[in-house]
GUZA-590247 format. One record per residue (C-alpha): residue number from 1; residue in three letters; x, y, z. Coordinates in nm, 4 decimals, decimal comma, always signed. Each point is the difference from the previous one (the first is absolute). Layout:
BEGIN
+-----+------+----------+----------+----------+
:  nr : rest :        x :        y :        z :
+-----+------+----------+----------+----------+
: NUM :  ALA :        X :        Y :        Z :
...
+-----+------+----------+----------+----------+
END
This chain:
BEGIN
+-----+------+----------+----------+----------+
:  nr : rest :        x :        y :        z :
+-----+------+----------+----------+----------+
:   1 :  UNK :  -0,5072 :  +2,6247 :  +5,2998 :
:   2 :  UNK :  -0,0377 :  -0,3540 :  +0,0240 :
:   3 :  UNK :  -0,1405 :  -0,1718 :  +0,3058 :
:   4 :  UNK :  +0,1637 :  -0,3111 :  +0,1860 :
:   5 :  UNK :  -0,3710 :  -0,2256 :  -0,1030 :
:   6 :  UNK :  +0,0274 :  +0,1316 :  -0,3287 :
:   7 :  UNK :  +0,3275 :  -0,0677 :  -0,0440 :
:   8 :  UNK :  -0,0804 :  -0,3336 :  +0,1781 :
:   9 :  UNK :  -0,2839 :  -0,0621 :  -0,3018 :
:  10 :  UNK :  +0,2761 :  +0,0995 :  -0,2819 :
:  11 :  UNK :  +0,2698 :  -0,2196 :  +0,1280 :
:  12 :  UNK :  -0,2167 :  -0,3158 :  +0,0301 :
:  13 :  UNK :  -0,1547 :  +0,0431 :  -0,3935 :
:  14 :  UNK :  +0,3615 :  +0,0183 :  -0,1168 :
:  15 :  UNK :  +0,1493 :  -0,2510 :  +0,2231 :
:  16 :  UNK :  -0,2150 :  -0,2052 :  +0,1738 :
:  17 :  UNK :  +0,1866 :  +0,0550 :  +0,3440 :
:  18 :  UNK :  -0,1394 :  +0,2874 :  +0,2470 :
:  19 :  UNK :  +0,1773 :  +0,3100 :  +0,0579 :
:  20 :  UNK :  +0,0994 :  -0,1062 :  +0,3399 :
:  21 :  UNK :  +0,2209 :  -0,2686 :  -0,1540 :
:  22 :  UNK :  +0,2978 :  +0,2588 :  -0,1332 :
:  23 :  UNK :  +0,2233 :  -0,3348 :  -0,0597 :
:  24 :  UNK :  -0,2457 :  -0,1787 :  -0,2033 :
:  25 :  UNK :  -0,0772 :  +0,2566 :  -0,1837 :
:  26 :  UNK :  +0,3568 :  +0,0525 :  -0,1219 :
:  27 :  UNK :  +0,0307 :  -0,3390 :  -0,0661 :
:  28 :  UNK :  -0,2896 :  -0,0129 :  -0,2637 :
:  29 :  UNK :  +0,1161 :  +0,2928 :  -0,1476 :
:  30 :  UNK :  +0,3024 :  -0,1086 :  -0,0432 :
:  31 :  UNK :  -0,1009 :  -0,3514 :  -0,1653 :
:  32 :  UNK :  -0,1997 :  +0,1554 :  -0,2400 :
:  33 :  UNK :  +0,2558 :  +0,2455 :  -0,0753 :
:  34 :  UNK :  +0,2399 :  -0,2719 :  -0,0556 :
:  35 :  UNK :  -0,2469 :  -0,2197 :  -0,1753 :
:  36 :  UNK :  -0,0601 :  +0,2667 :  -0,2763 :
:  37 :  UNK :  +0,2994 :  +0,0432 :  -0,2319 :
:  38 :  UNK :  -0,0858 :  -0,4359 :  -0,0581 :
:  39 :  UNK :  -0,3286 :  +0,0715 :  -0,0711 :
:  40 :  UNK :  +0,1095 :  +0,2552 :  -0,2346 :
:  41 :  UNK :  +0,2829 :  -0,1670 :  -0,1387 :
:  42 :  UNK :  -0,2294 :  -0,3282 :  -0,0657 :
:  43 :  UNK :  -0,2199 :  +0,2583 :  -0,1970 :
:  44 :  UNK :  +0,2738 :  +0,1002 :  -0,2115 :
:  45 :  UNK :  +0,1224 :  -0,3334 :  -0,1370 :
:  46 :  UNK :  -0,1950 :  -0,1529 :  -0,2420 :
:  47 :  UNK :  -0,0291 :  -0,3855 :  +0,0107 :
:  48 :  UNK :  +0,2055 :  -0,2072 :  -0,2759 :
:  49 :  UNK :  -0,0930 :  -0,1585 :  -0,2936 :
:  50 :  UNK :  +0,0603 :  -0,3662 :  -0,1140 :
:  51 :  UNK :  +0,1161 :  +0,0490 :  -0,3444 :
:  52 :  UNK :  -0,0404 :  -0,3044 :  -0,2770 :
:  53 :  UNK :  +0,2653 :  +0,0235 :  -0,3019 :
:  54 :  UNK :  -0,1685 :  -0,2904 :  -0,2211 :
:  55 :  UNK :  +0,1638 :  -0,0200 :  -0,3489 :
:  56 :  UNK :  -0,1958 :  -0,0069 :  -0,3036 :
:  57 :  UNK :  +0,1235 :  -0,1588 :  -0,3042 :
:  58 :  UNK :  -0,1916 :  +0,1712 :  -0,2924 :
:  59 :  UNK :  -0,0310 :  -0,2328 :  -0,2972 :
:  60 :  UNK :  +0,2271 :  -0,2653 :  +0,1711 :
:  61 :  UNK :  -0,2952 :  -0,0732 :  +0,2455 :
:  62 :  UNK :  -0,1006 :  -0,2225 :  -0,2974 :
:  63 :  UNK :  +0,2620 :  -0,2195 :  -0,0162 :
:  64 :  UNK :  +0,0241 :  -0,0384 :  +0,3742 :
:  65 :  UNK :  -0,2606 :  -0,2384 :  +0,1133 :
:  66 :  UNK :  +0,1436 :  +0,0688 :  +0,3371 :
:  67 :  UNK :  -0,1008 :  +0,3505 :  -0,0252 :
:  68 :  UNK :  -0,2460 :  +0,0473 :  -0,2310 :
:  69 :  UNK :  -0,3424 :  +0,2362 :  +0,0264 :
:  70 :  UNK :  -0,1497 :  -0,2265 :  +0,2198 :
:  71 :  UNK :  +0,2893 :  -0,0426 :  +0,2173 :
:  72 :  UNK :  +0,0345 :  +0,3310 :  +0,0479 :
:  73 :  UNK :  -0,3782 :  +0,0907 :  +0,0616 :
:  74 :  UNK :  +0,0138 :  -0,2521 :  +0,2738 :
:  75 :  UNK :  +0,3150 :  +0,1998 :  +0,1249 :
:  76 :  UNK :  -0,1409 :  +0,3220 :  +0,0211 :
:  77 :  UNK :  -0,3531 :  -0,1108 :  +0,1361 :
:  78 :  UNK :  +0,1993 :  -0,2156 :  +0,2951 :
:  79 :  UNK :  +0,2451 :  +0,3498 :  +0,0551 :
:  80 :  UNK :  -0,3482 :  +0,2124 :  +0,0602 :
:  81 :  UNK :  +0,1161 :  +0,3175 :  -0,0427 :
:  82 :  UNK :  -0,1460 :  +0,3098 :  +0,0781 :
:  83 :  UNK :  +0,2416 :  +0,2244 :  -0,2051 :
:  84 :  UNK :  +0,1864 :  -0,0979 :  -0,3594 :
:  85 :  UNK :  +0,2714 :  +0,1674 :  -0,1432 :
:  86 :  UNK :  -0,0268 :  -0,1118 :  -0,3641 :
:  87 :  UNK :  +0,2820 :  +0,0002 :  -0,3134 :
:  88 :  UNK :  -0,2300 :  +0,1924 :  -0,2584 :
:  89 :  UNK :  +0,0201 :  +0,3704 :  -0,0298 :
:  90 :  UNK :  -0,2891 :  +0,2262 :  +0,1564 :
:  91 :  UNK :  -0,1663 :  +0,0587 :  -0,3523 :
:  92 :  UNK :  -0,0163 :  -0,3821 :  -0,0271 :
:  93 :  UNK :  -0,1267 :  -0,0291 :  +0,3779 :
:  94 :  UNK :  -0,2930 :  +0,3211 :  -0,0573 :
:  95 :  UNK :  -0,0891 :  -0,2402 :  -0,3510 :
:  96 :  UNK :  +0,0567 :  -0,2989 :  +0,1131 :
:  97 :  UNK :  +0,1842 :  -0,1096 :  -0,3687 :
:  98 :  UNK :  +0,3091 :  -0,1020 :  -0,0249 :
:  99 :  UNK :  +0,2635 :  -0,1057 :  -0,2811 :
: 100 :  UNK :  +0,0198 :  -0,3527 :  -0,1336 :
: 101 :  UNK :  +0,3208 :  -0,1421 :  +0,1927 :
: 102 :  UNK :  -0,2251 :  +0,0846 :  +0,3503 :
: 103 :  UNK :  -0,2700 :  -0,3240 :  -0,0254 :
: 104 :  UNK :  -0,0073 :  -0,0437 :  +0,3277 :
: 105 :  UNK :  -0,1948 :  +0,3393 :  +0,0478 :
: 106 :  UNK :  -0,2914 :  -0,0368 :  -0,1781 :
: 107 :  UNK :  -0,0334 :  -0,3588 :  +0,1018 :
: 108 :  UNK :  +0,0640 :  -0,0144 :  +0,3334 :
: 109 :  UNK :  +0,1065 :  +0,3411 :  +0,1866 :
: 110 :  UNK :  -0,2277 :  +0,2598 :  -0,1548 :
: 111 :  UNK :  -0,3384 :  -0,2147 :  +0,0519 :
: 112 :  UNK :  +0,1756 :  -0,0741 :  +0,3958 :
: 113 :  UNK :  +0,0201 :  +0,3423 :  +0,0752 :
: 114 :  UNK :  -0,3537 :  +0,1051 :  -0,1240 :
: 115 :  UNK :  -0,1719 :  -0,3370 :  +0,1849 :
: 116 :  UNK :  +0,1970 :  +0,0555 :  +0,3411 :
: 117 :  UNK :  +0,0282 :  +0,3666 :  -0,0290 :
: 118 :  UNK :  +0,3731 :  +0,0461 :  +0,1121 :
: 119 :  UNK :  +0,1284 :  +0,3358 :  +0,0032 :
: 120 :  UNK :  +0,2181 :  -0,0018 :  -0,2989 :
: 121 :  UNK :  +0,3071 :  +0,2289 :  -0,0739 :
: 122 :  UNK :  +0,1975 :  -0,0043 :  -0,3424 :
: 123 :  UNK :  +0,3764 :  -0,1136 :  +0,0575 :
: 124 :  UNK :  +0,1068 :  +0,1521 :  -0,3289 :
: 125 :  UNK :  +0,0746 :  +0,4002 :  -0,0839 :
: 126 :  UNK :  -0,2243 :  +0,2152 :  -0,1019 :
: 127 :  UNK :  +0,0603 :  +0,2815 :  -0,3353 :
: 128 :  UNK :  +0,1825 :  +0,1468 :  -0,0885 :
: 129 :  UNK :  +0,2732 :  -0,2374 :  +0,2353 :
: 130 :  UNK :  -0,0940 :  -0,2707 :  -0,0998 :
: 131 :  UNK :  +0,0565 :  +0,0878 :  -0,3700 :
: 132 :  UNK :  +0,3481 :  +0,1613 :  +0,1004 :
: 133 :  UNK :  +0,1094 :  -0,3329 :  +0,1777 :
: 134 :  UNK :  -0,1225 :  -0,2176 :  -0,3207 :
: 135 :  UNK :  +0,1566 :  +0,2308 :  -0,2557 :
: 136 :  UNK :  +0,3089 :  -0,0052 :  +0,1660 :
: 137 :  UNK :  +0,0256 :  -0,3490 :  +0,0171 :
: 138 :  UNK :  -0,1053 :  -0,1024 :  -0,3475 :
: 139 :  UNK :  +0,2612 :  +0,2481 :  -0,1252 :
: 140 :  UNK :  +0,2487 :  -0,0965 :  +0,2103 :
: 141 :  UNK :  -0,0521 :  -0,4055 :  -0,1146 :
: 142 :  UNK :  -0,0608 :  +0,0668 :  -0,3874 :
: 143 :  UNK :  +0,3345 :  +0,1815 :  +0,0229 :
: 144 :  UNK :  +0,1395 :  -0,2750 :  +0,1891 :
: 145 :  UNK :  -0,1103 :  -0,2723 :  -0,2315 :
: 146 :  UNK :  +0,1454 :  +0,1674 :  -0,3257 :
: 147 :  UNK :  +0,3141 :  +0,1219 :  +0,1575 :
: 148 :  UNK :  +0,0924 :  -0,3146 :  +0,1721 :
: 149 :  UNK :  -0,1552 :  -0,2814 :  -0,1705 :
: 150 :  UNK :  +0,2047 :  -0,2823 :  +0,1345 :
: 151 :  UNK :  -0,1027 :  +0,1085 :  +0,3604 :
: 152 :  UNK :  -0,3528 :  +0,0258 :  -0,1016 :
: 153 :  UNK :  -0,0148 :  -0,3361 :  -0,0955 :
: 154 :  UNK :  +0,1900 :  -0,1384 :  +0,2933 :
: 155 :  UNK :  -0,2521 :  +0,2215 :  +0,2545 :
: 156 :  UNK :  -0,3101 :  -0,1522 :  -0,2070 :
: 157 :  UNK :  +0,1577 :  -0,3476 :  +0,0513 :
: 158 :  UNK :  +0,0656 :  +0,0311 :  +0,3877 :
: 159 :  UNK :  -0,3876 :  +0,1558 :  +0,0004 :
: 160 :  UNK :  -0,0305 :  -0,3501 :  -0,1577 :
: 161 :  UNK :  +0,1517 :  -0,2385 :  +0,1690 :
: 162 :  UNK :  -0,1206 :  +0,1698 :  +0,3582 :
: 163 :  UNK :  -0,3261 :  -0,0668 :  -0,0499 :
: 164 :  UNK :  +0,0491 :  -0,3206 :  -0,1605 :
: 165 :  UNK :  +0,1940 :  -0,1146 :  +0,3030 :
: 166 :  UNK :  -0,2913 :  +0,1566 :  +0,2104 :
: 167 :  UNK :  -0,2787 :  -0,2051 :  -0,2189 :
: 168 :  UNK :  +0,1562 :  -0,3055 :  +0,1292 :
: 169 :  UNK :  +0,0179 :  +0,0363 :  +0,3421 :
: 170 :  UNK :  -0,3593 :  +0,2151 :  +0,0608 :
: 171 :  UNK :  -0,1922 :  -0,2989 :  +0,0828 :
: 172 :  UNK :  -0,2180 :  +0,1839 :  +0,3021 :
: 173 :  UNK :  -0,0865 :  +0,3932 :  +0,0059 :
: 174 :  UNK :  +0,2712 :  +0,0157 :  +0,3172 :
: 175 :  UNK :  +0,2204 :  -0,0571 :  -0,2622 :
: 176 :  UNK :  -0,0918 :  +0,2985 :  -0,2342 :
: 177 :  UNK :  +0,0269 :  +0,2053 :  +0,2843 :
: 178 :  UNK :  +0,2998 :  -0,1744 :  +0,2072 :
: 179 :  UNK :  +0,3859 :  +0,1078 :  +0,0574 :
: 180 :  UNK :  +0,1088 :  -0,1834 :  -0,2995 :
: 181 :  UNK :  -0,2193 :  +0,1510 :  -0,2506 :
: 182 :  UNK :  +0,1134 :  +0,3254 :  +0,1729 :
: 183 :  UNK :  +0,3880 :  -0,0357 :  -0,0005 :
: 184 :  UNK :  -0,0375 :  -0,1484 :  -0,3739 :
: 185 :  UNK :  -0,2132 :  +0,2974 :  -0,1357 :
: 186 :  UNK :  +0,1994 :  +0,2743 :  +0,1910 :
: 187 :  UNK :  +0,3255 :  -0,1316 :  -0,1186 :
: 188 :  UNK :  -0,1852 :  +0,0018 :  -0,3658 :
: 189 :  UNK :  -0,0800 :  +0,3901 :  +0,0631 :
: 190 :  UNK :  +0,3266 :  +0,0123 :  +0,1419 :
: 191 :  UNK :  +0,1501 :  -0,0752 :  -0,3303 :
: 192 :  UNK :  -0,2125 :  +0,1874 :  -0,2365 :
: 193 :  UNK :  +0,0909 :  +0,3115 :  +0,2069 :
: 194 :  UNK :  +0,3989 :  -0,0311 :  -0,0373 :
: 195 :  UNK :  -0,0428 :  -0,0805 :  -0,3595 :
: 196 :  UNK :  -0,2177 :  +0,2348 :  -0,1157 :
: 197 :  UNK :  +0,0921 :  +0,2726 :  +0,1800 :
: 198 :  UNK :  -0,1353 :  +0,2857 :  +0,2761 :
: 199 :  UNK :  -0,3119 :  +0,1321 :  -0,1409 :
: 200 :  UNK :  -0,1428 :  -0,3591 :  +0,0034 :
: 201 :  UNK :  +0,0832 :  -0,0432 :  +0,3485 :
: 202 :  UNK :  -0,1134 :  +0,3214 :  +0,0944 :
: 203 :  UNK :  -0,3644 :  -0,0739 :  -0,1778 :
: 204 :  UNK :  -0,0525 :  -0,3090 :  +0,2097 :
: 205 :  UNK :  +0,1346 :  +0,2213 :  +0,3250 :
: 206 :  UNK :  -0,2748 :  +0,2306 :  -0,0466 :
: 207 :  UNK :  -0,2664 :  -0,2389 :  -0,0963 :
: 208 :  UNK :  +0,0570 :  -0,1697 :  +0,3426 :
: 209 :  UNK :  +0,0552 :  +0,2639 :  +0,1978 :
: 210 :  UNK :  -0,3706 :  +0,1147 :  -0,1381 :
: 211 :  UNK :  -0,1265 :  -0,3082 :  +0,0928 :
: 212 :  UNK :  +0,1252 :  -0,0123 :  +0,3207 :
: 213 :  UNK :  -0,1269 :  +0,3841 :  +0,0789 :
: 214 :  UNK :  -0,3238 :  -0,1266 :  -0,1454 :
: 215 :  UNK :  +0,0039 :  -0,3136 :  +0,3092 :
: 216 :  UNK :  +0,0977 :  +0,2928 :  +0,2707 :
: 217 :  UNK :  -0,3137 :  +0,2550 :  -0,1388 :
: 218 :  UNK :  -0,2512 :  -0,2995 :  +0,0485 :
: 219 :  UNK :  +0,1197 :  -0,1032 :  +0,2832 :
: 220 :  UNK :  +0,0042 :  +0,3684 :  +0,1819 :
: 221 :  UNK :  -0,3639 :  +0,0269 :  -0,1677 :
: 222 :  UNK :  -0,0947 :  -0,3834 :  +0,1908 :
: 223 :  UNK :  +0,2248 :  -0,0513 :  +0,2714 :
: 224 :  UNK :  -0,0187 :  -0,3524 :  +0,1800 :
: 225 :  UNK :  -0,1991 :  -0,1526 :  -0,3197 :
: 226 :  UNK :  +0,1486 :  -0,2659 :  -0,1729 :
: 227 :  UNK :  +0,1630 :  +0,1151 :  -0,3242 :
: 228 :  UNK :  +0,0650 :  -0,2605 :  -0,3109 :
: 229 :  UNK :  +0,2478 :  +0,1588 :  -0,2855 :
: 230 :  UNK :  -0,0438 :  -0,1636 :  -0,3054 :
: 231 :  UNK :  +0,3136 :  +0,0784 :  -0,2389 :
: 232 :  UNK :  +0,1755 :  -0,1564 :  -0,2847 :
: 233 :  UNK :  +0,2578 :  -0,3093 :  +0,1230 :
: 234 :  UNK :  +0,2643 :  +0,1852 :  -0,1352 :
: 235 :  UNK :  -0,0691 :  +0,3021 :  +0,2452 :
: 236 :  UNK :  -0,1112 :  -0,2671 :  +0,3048 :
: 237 :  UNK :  +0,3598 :  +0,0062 :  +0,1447 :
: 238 :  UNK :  +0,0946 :  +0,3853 :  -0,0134 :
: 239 :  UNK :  -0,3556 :  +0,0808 :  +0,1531 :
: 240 :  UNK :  +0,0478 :  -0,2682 :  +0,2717 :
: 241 :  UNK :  +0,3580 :  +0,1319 :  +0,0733 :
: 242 :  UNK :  -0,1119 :  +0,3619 :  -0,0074 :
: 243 :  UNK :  -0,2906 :  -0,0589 :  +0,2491 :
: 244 :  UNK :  +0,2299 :  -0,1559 :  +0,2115 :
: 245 :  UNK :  +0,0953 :  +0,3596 :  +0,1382 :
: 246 :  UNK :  -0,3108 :  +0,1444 :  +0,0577 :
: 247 :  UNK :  -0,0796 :  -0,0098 :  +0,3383 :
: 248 :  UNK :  -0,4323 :  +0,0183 :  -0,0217 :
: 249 :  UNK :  -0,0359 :  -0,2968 :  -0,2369 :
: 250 :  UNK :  +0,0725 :  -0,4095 :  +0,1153 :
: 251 :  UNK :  +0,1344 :  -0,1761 :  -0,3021 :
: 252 :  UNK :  -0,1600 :  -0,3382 :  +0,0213 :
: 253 :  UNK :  +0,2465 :  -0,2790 :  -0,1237 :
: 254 :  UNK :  -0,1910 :  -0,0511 :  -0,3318 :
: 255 :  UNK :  +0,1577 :  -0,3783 :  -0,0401 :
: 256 :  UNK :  -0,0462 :  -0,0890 :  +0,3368 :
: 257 :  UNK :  -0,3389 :  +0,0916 :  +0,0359 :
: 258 :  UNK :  -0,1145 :  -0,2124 :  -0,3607 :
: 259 :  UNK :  +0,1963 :  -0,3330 :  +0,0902 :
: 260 :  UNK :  -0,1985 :  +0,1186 :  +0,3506 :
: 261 :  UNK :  -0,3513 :  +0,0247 :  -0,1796 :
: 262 :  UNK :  +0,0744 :  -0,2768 :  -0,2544 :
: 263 :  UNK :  -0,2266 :  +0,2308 :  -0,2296 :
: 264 :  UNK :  +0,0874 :  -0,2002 :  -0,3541 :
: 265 :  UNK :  +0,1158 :  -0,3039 :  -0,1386 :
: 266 :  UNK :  +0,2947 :  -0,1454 :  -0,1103 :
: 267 :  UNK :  -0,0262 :  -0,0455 :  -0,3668 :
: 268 :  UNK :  +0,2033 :  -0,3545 :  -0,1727 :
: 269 :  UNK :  +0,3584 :  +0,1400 :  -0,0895 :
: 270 :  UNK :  -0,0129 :  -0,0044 :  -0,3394 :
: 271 :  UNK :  -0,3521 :  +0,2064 :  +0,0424 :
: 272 :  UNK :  +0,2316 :  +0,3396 :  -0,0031 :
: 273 :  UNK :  +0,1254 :  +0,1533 :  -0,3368 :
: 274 :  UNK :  +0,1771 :  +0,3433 :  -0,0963 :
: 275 :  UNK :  -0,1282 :  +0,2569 :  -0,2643 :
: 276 :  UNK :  +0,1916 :  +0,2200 :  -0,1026 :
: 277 :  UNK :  -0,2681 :  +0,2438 :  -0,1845 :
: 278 :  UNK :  +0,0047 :  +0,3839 :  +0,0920 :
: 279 :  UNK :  -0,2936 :  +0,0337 :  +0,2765 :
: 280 :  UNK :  +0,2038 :  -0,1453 :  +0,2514 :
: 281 :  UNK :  +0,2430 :  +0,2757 :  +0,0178 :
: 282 :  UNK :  -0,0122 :  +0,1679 :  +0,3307 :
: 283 :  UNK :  -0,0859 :  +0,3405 :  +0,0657 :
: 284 :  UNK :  +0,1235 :  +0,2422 :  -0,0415 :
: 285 :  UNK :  +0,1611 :  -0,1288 :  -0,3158 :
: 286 :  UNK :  -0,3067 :  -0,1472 :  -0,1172 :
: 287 :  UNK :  -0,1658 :  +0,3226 :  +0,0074 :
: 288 :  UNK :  +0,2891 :  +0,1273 :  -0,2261 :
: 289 :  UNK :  -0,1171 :  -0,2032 :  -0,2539 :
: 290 :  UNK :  -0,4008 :  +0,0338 :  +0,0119 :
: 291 :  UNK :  +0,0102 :  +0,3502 :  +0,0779 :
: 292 :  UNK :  -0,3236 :  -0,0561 :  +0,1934 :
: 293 :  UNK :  -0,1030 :  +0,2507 :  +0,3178 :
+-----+------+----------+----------+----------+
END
């Protein structure tokens, strides 16, 4: 049995309000009743992310005074991330060695992530997937080459003349990573994918869709820290449009906020030039051809 100033004592530790007070009493109760399934419900949802997509131009960085290694060191220091998703594979991110075409690794990327000590994830498959995916696609384009030559050449041309156009007009790093270079390279891929069939299409599906699983992991694993994705240009606009639809990650406008930061320097016009040797192929196509994991 419980006594009225015992009940009295219980009431007023779990309320604040005496016994005598039956109105009050309910009223508290029922505020923190109703307050609850908030608190709770602010418990259960993470905070989101800002998420960086900044392009990277493998050997083109060279002849891109607008974006070369020192631009983009400047880029990534300004960003300040606490979290990168990088475009290597997770044997090159545990060695920290990557093939050739990647020069802006070893240079600038690997040596930022080991002085600032960012959380870093690899954006690329691991084995045997990542194999699978490059196998696929190299046999799928060898076969395309020698059983449509003609079209081969004409794909290899528009590769050309893309990024030609693109070396003309990428006179600040906004540019790289602006809505022009995006509908120009996407209506590149565009092209190589009708031409040369399904399985290449399907290669560069699943690439991106890794990467962009890669972004969600990291970002459930750090929710609320900024996140900077650092993928090949020619992979900038799928990610972008993918990441669009996730609903825990902010996609920062990745032109707006360089013209914002004025991070880099114009270069003179005739500064910008177009090679066309083999590191610059994106992944994963580029991977088809070193074979690298």
């Amino acid at each position: 049995m419980t006594y009225p100033h015992r009940r009295s004592a219980v009431l007023h530790r779990a309320t604040g309000t005496c016994w005598r007070r039956p109105a009050a009493v309910a009223a508290a109760v029922l505020a923190a009743w109703s307050a609850a399934p908030a608190r709770v419900t602010a418990q259960q949802t993470p905070p989101r992310s800002d998420v960086f997509v900044l392009a990277t131009l493998y050997g083109r960085h060279a002849s891109t005074p607008a974006y070369d290694h020192d631009v983009l060191r400047r880029i990534i220091t300004r960003i300040a991330p606490e979290v990168v998703v990088l475009d290597v594979s997770p044997r090159e991110l545990r060695e920290q060695a990557v093939v050739p075409s990647k020069r802006e690794y070893p240079q600038v990327i690997f040596p930022l992530v080991r002085e600032h000590r960012y959380r870093a994830y690899a954006g690329e498959p691991d084995e045997p997937e990542f194999s699978a995916i490059v196998g696929r696609l190299g046999r799928a384009l060898a076969g395309f080459r020698a059983d449509h030559p003609a079209l081969a050449t004409a794909d290899r041309a528009y590769e050309d003349a893309t990024f030609g156009a693109l070396a003309a007009v990428w006179r600040t790093p906004a540019d790289v990573n602006g809505a022009l270079t995006d509908r120009l390279v996407t209506a590149r891929r565009a092209y190589q994918d009708h031409v040369a069939g399904p399985v290449v299409a399907e290669a560069w599906r699943l690439w991106n869709e890794h990467a962009v699983a890669v972004v969600r992991r990291a970002q459930r694993e750090h929710p609320g820290r900024r996140i900077l994705v650092l993928i090949g240009v020619e992979n900038a606009a799928s990610l972008r449009g993918a990441l669009q639809h996730v609903p825990e990650v902010r996609i920062v406008d990745m032109e707006s906020w360089l013209r914002a930061h004025d991070v880099g320097a114009a270069p003179p016009p005739s500064a910008a030039r177009m090679d066309g040797a083999s590191d610059h192929e994106p992944a994963p196509e580029r991977r088809s051809r070193d074979g690298a994991s």
